[in-house]
C-alpha positions in Angstrom: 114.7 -180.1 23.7 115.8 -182.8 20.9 118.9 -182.6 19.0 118.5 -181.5 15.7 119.0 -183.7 13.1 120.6 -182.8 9.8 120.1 -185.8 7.0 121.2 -186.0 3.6 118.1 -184.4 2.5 118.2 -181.5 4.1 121.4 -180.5 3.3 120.5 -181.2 -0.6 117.9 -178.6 0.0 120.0 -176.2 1.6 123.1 -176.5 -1.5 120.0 -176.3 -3.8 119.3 -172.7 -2.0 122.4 -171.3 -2.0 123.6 -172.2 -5.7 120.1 -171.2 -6.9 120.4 -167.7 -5.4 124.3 -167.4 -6.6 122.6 -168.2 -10.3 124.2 -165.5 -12.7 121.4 -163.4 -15.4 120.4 -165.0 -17.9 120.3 -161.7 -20.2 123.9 -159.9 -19.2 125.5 -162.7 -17.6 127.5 -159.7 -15.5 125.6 -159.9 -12.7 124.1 -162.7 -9.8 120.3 -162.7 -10.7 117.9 -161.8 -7.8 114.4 -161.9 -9.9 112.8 -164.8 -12.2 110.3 -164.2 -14.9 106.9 -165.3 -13.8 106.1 -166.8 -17.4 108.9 -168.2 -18.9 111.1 -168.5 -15.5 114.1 -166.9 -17.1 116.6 -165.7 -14.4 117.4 -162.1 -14.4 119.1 -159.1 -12.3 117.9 -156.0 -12.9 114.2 -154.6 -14.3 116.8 -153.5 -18.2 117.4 -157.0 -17.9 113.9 -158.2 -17.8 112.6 -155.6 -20.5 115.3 -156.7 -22.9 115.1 -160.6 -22.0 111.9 -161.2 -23.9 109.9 -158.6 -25.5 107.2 -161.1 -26.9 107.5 -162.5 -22.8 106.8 -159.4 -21.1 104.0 -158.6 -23.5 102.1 -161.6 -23.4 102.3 -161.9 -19.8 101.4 -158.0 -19.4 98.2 -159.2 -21.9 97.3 -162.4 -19.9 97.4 -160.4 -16.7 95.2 -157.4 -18.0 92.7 -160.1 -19.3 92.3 -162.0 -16.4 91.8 -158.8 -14.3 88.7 -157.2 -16.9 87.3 -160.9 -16.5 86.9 -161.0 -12.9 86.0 -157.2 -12.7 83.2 -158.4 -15.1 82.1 -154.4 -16.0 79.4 -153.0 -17.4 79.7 -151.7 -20.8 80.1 -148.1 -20.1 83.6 -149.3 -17.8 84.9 -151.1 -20.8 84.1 -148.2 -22.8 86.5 -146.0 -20.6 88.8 -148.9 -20.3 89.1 -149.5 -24.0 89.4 -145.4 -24.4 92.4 -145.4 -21.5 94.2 -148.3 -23.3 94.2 -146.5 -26.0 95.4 -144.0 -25.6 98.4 -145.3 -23.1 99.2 -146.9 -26.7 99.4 -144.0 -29.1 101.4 -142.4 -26.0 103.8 -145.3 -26.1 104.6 -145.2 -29.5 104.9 -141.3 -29.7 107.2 -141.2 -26.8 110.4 -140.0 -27.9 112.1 -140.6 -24.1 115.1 -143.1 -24.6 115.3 -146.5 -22.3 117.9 -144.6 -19.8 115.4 -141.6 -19.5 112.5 -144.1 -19.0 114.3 -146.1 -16.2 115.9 -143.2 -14.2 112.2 -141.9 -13.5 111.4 -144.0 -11.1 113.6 -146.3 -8.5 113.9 -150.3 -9.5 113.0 -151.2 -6.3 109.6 -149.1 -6.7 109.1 -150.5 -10.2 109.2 -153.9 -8.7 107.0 -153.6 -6.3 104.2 -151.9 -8.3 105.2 -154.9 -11.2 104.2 -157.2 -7.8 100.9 -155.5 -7.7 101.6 -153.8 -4.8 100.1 -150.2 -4.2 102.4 -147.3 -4.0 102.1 -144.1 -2.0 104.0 -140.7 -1.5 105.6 -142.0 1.4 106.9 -144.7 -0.5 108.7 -142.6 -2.7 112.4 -141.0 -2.4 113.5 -138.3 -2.0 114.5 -137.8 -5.6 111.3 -139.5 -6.8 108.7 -137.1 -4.6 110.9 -133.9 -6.4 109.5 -135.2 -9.6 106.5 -136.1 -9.1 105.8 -132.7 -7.2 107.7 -131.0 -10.3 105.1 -132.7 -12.2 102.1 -131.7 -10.8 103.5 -128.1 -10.6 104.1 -127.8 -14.3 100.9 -129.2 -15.0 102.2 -132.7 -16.7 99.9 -134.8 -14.8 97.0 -132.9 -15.6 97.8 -134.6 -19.5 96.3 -137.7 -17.7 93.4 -136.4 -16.2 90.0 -136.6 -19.0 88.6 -132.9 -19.1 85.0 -132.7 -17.5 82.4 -131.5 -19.9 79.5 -129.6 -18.0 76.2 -131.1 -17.8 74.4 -127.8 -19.0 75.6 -128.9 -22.7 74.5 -132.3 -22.1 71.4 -133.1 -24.7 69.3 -133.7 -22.3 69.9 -130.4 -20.3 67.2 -129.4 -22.9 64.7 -131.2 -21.6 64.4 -130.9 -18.0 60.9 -131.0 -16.7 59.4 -129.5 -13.6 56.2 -130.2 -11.5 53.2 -127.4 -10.5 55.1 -127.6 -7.0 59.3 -127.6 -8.7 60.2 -131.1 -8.2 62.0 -133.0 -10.9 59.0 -134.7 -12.8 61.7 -137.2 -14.9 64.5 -138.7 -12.8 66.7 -141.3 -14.0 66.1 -144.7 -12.6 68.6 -146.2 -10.2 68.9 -150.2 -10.0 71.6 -151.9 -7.9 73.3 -154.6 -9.5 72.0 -153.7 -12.7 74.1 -152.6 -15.5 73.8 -150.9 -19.3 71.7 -153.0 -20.7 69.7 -151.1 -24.2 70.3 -148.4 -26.7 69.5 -145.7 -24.3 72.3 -146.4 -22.2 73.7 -143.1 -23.0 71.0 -140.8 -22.6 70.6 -142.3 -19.5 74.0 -141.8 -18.6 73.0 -138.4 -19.6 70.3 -137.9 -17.4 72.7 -139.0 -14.3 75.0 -136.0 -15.0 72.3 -133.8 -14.8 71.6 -132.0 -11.3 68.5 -133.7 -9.5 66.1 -130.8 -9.3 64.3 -130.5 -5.2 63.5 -133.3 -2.7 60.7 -131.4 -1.9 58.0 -128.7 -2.7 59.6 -125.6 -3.6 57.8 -122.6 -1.1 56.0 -119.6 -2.6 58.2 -116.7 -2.3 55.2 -115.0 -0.8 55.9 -117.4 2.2 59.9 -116.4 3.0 59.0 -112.6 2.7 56.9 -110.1 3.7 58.3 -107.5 1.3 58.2 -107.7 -2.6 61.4 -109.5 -4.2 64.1 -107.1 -5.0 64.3 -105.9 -8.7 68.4 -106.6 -8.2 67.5 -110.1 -8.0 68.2 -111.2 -11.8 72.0 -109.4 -11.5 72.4 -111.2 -8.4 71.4 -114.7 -10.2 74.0 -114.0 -12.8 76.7 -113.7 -10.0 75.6 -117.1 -8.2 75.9 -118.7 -11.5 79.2 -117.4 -12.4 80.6 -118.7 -8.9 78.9 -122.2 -9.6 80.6 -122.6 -12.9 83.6 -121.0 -12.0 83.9 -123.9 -9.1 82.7 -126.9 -11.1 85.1 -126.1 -13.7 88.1 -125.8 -11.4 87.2 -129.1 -9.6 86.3 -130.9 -13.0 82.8 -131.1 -12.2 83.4 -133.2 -8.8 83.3 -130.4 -6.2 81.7 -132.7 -4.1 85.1 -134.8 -3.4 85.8 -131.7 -1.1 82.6 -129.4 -0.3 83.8 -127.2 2.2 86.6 -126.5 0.2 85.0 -125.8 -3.1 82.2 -123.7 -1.1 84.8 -120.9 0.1 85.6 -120.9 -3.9 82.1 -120.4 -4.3 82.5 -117.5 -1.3 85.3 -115.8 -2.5 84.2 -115.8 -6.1 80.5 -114.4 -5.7 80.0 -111.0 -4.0 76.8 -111.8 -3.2 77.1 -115.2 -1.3 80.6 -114.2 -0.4 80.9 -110.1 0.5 77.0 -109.6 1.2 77.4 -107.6 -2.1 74.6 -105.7 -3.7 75.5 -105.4 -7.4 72.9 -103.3 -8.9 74.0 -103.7 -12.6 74.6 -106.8 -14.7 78.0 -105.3 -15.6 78.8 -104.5 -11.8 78.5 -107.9 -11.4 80.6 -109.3 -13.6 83.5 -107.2 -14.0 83.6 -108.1 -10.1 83.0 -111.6 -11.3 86.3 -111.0 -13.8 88.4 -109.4 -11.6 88.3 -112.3 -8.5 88.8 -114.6 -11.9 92.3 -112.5 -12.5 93.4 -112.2 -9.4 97.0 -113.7 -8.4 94.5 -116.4 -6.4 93.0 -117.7 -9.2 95.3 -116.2 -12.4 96.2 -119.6 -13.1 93.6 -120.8 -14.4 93.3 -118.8 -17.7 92.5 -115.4 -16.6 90.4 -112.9 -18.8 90.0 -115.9 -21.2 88.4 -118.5 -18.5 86.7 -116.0 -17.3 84.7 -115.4 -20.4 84.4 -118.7 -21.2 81.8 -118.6 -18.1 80.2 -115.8 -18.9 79.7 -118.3 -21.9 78.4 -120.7 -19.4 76.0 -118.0 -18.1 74.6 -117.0 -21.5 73.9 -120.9 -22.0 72.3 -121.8 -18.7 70.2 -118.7 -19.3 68.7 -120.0 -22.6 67.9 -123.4 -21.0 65.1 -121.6 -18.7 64.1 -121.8 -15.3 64.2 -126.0 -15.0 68.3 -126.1 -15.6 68.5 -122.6 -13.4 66.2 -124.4 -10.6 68.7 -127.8 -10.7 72.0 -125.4 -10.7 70.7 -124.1 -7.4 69.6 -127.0 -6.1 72.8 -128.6 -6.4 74.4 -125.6 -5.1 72.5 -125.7 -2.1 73.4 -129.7 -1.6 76.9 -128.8 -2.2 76.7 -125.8 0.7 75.0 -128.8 2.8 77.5 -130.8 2.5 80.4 -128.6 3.8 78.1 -127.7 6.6 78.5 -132.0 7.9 82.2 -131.6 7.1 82.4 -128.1 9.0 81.8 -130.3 11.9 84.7 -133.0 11.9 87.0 -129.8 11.1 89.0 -129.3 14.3 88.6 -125.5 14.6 88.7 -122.7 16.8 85.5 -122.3 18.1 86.0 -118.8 16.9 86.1 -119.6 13.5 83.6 -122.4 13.4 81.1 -120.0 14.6 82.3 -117.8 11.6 81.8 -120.5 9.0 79.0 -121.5 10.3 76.9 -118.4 9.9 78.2 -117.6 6.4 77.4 -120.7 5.1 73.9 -121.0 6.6 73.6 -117.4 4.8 74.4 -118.7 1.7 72.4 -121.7 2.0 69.1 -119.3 2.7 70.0 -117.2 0.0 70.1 -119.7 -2.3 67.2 -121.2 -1.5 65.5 -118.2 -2.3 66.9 -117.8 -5.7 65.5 -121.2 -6.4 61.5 -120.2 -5.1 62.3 -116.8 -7.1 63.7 -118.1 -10.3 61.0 -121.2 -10.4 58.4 -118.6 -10.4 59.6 -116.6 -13.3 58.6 -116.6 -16.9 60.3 -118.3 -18.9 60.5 -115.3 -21.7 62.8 -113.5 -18.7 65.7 -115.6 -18.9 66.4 -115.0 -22.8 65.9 -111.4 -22.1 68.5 -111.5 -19.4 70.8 -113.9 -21.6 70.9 -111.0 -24.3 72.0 -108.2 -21.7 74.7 -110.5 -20.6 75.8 -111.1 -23.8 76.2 -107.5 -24.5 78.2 -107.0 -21.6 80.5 -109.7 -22.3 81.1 -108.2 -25.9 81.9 -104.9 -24.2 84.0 -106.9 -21.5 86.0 -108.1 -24.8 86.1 -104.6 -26.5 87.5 -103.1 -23.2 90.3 -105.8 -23.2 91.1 -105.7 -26.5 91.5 -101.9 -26.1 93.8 -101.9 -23.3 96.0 -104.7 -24.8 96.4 -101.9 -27.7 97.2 -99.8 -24.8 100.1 -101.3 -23.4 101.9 -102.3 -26.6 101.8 -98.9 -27.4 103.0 -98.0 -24.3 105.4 -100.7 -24.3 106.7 -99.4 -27.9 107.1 -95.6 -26.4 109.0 -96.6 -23.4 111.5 -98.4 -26.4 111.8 -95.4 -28.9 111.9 -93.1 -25.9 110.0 -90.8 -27.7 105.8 -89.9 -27.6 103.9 -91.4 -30.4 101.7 -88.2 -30.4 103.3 -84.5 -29.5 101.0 -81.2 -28.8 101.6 -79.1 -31.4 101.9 -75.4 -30.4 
């Protein structure tokens, strides 16, 4: 092996090194600087440092950077809308935010800040200790959800009104898919529209006459309301993307809807939603508004109702691809066979029953649903006037447990 040879030039380089990483910051002049700034090439220490070297800097080279990123991504024009809406507001947040600088830098690490500055991606396992208490704080007092766009259901979409059926229940307008094709006319949004909406069947929908012997039960249309209220209930907890975990959101669907769920057999309208209200206020799901989210879908109901049996046939059609989908997940789920056998069946149960629904509502009259719309509505006013009265009841309960003495005495 040769002998190494050290010449004048290499040791130049070398010196060069080490007095280049013994430079002091350019901004405080305290410390040895360990970073550069990638525009100007200022030297600096620490991430205050950088923010404070150049405001005008860090800002232009934030700007350059975002718009050489949109110009590769070359988006369509419904992306730049949401880009354009997510800038904006990130600014009215940034000049509303009262934290100070010190609050600001102590919520996340420097070395994680630099690295996502990089463009590095960050995960949970990247964080510390400190940092995963926060963000888990965050999530659990609901901060993040600030950041997250609420869904808006497609049954209050425009063209939820206009959903058109064939002789045999499949979808007679669909919206047309191109790859590679973007935006590109003035009916961009409705046809963005048209995506949100449910795809009605694949495939001919089958007489009921065909899946049973026996006349349909007259319990059927309380049972409909019931399905619906578990379908909305679901979307709405999973901002309309139930699909990102189906198995999941389909034991919401179970545990919501006696019918699907229990093998109920409500045989009133009322019956079925007060059970309908009371999974909604359980402890499971109290969180997520109680009696007020509850009759917000009953609201939901009421609406779908009035849309008529096209909407109604797309909402169980979807529900049925959504049970479909857990079913392929079910699979990969590493189970006891036990319980997989358990799944199984109740999901194939709801899958049938569903199904059904669908032939059965198809072949209604349309004058049925606004009939059934009107009774629910009644109900849900009662639902209100029973609440209202037993809020009455407890305040006045709560005020004689505080006098210690009865509000009304029998008089003898």
């Amino acid at each position: 092996m040769p002998d190494t040879v050290f010449t004048s030039e290499t040791s130049s380089k070398s010196s060069d090194f080490n007095s280049n990483s013994r430079i002091i910051c350019r901004v405080c002049e305290k410390q040895f600087s360990q970073y550069t700034c990638p525009r100007c090439n200022t030297r600096y220490c620490s991430l205050h440092c950088y923010k404070s070297h150049s405001l005008r800097c860090t800002e232009s080279f934030m700007r350059e950077n975002v718009m050489e990123e949109l110009q590769q991504l070359q988006p369509d024009e419904q992306s730049k809308s949401k880009m354009l809406d997510i800038l904006k507001r990130f600014h009215e947040e940034e000049e509303t935010d009262s934290l100070d600088e010190e609050e600001l830098d102590s919520s996340l690490s420097e070395e994680t800040i630099q690295k996502i500055l990089s463009g590095g991606q960050i995960s949970f396992d990247d964080l510390s200790v400190e940092e995963k208490k926060r963000f888990q704080r965050a999530v659990a007092t609901g901060e993040l959800s600030k950041l997250i766009e609420p869904w808006d259901p497609w049954w209050f979409k425009p063209s939820a009104k206009n959903i058109s059926l064939g002789s045999d229940g499949i979808q007679l307008v669909r919206p047309i898919e191109e790859e590679g094709l973007g935006p590109s006319s003035e009916n961009d949004v409705e046809s963005d529209q048209w995506h949100e909406i449910p795809p009605g069947p694949d495939t001919p929908l089958l007489p009921v006459s065909k899946l049973t012997v026996s006349a349909p039960s007259p319990l059927l249309t309380v049972h409909l309301v019931d399905i619906i209220y578990s379908y909305c209930f679901t979307l709405r907890i999973y901002n309309g993307d139930p699909k990102s975990d189906p198995l999941e959101s389909v034991m919401v669907v179970l545990s919501v809807s006696s019918v699907l769920g229990q093998g109920g057999q409500p045989e009133t309208i009322a019956e079925a939603l007060l059970h309908c209200l009371e999974r909604t206020c359980s402890p499971t799901y109290r969180h997520m508004g109680g009696l007020q989210f509850g009759l917000r879908l009953v609201d939901d109901i009421i609406h779908l109702l009035y849309l008529g049996s096209a909407a109604l046939v797309c909402l169980l059609c979807d529900m049925q691809k959504l049970i479909q989908a857990a079913e392929k997940e079910l699979k990969s789920e590493k189970l006891y066979k036990s319980k997989r056998a358990e799944l199984k069946s109740k999901l194939r149960s709801a899958e049938r029953k569903v199904y059904f629904m669908m032939c059965w509502v198809y072949e209604q009259p349309s004058e049925a649903w606004s009939s059934l719309a009107a009774i629910v509505n009644t109900e849900k006013s009662s639902a209100m006037e029973f609440a209202d009265s037993k809020r009455s009841t407890v305040r006045m309960e709560e005020k004689t447990e505080r006098s210690g003495k009865p509000l009304i005495k029998e008089v003898k």
